[in-house]
N, C-alpha and C positions, 0 to 999 in steps of 0.2 A: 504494500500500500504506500502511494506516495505522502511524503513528508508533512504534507500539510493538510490531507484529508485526518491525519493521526491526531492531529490539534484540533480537530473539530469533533466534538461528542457525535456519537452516531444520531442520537436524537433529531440533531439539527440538522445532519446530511439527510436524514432519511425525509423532516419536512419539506428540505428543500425540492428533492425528486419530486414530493407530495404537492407540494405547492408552486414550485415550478409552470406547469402548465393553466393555471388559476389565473396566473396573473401575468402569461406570455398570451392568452386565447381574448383578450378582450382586443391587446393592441395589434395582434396579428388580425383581426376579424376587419381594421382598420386599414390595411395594407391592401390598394388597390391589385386586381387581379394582373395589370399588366406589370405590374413592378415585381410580382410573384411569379409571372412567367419570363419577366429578363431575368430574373435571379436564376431561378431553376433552369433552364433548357440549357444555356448556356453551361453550366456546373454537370449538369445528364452528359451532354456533350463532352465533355473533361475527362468525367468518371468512363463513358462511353465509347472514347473515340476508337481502339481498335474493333471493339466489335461492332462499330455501328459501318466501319471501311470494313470489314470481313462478310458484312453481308447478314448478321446474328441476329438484326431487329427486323428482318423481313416477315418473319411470321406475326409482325405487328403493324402490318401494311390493311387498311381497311380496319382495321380493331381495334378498342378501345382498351385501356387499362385504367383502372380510377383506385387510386391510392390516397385514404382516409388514416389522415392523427386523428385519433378516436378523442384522445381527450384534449384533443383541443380543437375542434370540430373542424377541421380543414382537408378540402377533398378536391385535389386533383387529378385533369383525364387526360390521359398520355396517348398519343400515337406513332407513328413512323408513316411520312410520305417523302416523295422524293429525297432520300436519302437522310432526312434529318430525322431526328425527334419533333413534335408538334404536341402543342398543348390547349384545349378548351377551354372556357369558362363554365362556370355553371349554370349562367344564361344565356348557352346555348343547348342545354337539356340531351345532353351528350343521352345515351344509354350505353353502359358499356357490358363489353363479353366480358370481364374478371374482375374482381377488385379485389384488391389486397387492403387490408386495414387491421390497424394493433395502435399500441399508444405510442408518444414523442419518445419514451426510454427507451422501449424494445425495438423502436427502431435504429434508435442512435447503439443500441448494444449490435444490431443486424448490421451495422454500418464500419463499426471499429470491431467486427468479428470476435464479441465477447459473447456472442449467441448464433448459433445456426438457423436459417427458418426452417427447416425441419422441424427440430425440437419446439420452436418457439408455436408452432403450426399443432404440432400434438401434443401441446401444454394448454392449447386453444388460445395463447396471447396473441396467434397470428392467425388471420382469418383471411380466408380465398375461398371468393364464392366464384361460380361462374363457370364460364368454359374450363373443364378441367385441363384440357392439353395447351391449351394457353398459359392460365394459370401456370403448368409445371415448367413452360418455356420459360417466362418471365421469373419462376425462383429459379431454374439453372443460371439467368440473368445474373440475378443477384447473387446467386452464389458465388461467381465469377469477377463479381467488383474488386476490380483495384483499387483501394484508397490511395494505395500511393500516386494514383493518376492525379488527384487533386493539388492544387498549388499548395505546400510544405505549411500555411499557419494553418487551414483548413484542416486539413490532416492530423494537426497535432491537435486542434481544439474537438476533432470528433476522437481521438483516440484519448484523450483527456478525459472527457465527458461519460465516454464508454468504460473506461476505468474506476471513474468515480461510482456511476450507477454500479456497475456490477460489484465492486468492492464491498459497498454501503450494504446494497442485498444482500452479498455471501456474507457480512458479518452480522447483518439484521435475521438472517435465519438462522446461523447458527445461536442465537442468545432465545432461539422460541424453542 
C-alpha cells in the first residue's frame, strides 16, 4: 500500500470511494454532451489506436455499444464508422445491441487491471445485457487495453486510483 493511503484511516478512504461519486454526479450531469464526446473519443482513440488500424472494431460497424457509470448516472453510445470511433447523445435515442454498465470504481479497477471483467461480470458488479457475441467482442476489447497507450499523467492517475480502490477494499474486507 502506498505511503500515504497508510496515513489515512481506512474509514475515511473507504467514504471517500463512498462518496466520491455523490458529489462528482451533480457536476458531471452539468458537462455538456459535446465536451464529453471531445474528451472521450479522442482518449478511445489513444487507448484504441492499434486495434482500431488492425481492423478489431469492425464488428462494431452499424452497432451500438452504451456504457453506463451506474452511480453516477452517465450513459454513453459508442460506435465505429469509417474507420473511427463515433459517439451519440442521448437525444438522439440511440437503441443499442449491448450495454455494458457497473459503477465509476469497478470500472476505474477494469481500467488499471486491479479486476478482470470476467470476474467483475460473475460477481454481477458488471452487467452486459444485449447481443451476446457482441457483448463478448467488446470485453475481448477491453480485455486487450493498453493503458500504457494513454499519455504517462493519465496512466499514472488511473493506476493510482485503481490502487487506492482496490487497496481500501482488500483491507475493508479483511476487518468484516
Amino acid at each position: 500500500m502506498a505511503s500515504f493511503e497508510k496515513r489515512i484511516p481506512l474509514a475515511i478512504r473507504t467514504s471517500v470511494i463512498d462518496f466520491l461519486p455523490k458529489i462528482l454526479k451533480p457536476s458531471l450531469k452539468l458537462v455538456p454532451y459535446s465536451s464529453q464526446r471531445a474528451a472521450l473519443i479522442p482518449a478511445l482513440h489513444s487507448v484504441f489506436a492499434e486495434a482500431i488500424e488492425d481492423g478489431d472494431f469492425e464488428f462494431l460497424q452499424d452497432k451500438w455499444l452504451k456504457i453506463s457509470i451506474t452511480d453516477l448516472q452517465l450513459d454513453w453510445w459508442i460506435s465505429f464508422d469509417e474507420d473511427k470511433l463515433i459517439m451519440a447523445s442521448a437525444n438522439e435515442c440511440i437503441q443499442e445491441d449491448v450495454s455494458f454498465s457497473a459503477s465509476g470504481d469497478d470500472l476505474v479497477l477494469i481500467a488499471g487491471r486491479k479486476q478482470d471483467p470476467d470476474t467483475l461480470f460473475f460477481q454481477r458488479r458488471l452487467k452486459i445485457e444485449g447481443d451476446t457475441e457482441l457483448g463478448l467482442e467488446v470485453k475481448n476489447l477491453i480485455d486487450a487495453i493498453d493503458i500504457e497507450q494513454l499519455p504517462s499523467t493519465i496512466h499514472d492517475f488511473v493506476q493510482m486510483s485503481a490502487n487506492f480502490i482496490q487497496n481500501t477494499k482488500d483491507e475493508a474486507a479483511q476487518q468484516h
